[in-house]
N, C-alpha and C positions, 0 to 999 in steps of 0.2 A: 416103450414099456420099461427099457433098464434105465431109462436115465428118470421116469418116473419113481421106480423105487428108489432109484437112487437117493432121492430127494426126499421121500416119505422116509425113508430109512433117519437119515438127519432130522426129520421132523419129528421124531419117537418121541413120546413124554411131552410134544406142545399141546396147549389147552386148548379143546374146541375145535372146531373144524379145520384149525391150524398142520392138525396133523395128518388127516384123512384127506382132503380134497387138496388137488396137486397143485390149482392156481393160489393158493392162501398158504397152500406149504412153503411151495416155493418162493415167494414175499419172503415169508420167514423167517427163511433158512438164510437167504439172502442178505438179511437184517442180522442176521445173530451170528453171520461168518465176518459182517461187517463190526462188531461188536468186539468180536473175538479177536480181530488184527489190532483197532484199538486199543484192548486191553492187554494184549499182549506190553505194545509199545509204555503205556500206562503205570504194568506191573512192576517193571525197571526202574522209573521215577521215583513212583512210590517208595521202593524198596531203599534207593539211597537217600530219601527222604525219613525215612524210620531209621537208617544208619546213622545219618547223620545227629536226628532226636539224640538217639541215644549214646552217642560219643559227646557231643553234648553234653548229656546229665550226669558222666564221669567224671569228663574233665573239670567241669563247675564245685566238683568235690576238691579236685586238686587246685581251687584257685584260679581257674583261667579259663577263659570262653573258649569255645570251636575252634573260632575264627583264627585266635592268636596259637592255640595248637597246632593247626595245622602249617601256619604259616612259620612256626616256630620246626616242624618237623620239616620240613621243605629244608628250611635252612642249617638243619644238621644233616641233609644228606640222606633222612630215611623215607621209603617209601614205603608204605604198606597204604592198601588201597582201604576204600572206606569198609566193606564188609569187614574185613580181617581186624582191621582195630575194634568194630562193634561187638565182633566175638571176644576179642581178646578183653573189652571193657567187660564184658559179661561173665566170663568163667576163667580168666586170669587175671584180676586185678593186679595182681602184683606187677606181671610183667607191663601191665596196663601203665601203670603208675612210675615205670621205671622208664615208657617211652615219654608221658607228663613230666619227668623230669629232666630227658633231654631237650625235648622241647623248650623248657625255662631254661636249660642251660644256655641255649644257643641264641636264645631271646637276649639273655640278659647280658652273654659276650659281644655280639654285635650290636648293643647297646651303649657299652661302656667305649668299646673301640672306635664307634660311629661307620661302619665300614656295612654295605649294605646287603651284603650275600653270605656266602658260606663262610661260616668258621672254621679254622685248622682242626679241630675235634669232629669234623665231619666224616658223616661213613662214606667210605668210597667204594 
């Protein structure tokens, strides 16, 4: 009997016999805890995938794709993880704009030098 409620408890709010009769709850419930690990996993994707969108549609302001930002911040030495730069593209440009410019810095020293990693203006 408790582990009946148990089940009907979690079936609260499903449509139709889904919630009342314990063999189609429990289906369910089954189904929708299965749903829930997925999304869980899913939710993180996504999220660095709308980080990334939108570090993207800054830096393309300042002239340079993602791809070369990033790879450009790599090689000055900074790290800041992809949330922190989508915050910062969003309600601090400035500061935004000042790591876009390291970034071209570092691009365009290990450019001229031909040397294929860090530049000495790197953060340590």
């Amino acid at each position: 009997h408790a582990k009946h409620k148990k089940v009907l408890k979690k079936a609260k709010g499903f449509y139709g016999r889904r919630k009342n009769t314990i063999r189609t709850a429990k289906a369910a419930v089954d189904r929708s805890m299965q749903y829930a690990y997925r999304d869980r996993k899913a939710r993180k994707r996504n999220f660095r995938a709308l980080w990334i969108q939108r570090i993207n549609a800054a830096v393309r302001e300042h002239g340079l794709t993602y791809g070369r930002f990033i790879d450009g911040l790599g090689k000055a030495g900074i790290e800041i993880d992809r949330k922190v730069l989508s915050d910062m593209a969003i309600h601090e440009p400035e500061a935004f704009g000042a790591l876009v410019a390291a970034s071209k810095k570092a691009l365009e020293y290990l450019k001229e030098t031909g040397t294929p990693n860090e530049f000495e203006g790197a953060v340590q």
